[in-house]
C-alpha positions as CSV (number, residue, x, y, z in Angstrom):
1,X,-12.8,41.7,-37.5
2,X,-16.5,41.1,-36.3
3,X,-16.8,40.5,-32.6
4,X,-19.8,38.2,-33.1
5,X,-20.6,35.2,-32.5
6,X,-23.1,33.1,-34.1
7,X,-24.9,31.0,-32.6
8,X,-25.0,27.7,-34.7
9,X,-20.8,28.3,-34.7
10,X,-21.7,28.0,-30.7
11,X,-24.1,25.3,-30.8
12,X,-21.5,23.4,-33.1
13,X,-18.5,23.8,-31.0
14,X,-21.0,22.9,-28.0
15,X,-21.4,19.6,-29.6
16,X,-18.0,18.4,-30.9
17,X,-17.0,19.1,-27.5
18,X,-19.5,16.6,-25.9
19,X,-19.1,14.4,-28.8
20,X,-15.1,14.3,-28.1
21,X,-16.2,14.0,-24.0
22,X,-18.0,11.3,-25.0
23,X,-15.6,9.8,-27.3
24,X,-13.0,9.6,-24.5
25,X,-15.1,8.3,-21.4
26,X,-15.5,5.4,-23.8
27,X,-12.0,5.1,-24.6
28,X,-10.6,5.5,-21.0
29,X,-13.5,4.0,-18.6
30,X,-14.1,0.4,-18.5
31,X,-17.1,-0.8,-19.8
32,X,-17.0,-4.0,-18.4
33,X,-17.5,-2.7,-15.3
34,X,-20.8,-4.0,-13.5
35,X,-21.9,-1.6,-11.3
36,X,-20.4,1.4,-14.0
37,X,-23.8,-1.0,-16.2
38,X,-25.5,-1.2,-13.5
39,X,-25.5,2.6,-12.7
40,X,-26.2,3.8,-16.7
41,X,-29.0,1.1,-16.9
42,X,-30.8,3.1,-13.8
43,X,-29.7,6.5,-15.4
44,X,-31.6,5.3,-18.6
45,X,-34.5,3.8,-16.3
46,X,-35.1,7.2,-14.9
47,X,-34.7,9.5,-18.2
48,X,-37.2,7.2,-19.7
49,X,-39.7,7.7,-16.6
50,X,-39.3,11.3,-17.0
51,X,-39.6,11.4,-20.9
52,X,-43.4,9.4,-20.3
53,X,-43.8,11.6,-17.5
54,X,-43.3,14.6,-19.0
55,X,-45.4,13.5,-22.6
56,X,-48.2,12.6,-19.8
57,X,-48.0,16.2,-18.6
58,X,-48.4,17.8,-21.9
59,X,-51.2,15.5,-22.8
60,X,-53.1,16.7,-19.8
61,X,-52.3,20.1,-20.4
62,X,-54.1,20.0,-24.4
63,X,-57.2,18.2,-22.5
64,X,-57.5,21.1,-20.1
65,X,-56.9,23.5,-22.8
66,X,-58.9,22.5,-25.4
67,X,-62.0,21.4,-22.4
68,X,-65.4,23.1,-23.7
69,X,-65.6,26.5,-22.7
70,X,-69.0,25.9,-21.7
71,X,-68.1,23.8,-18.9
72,X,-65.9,26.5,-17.5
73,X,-66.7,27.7,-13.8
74,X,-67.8,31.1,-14.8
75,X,-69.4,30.1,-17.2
76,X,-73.8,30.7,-18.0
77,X,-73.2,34.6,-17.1
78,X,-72.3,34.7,-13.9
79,X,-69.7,36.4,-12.0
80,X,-67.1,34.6,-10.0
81,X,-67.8,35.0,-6.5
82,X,-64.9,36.1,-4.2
83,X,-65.0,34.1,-1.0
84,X,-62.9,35.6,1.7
85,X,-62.7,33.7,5.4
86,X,-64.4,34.1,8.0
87,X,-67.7,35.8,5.9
């Protein structure tokens, strides 16, 4: 018998399990509930602020990259200069 284990067989079992989690919090916790609404409307406030966050970072991050090397500190054939304190 091979000892393996693959890892879409792991990523599958991964997700029936948090689809069945999810199956029974909804079965078993009241939905009418309003601070339980009150609580997943912030939790969806927050994951939504990260998500533009986060696509805000990246966008930044292909500015910087793709900047014009010309403009670059060390750039026009100099050498960086290393400052130390107290020269």
């Amino acid at each position: 018998m091979n000892a393996t284990v693959k890892l879409p067989f792991v990523i599958v079992i991964a997700l029936v399990s948090a689809l069945a989690g999810g199956a029974i919090s909804y079965v078993f916790l009241p939905s009418s509930d309003p601070e339980m609404k009150a609580l997943l409307a912030r939790q969806v406030e927050l994951a939504e602020q990260e998500a533009a966050a986060r696509q805000e970072a990246i966008e930044r991050a292909q500015e910087a990259l793709s900047a014009d090397p010309e403009n670059y500190p060390t750039s026009g054939g100099r050498e960086m200069e290393i400052r130390r304190p107290g020269q």
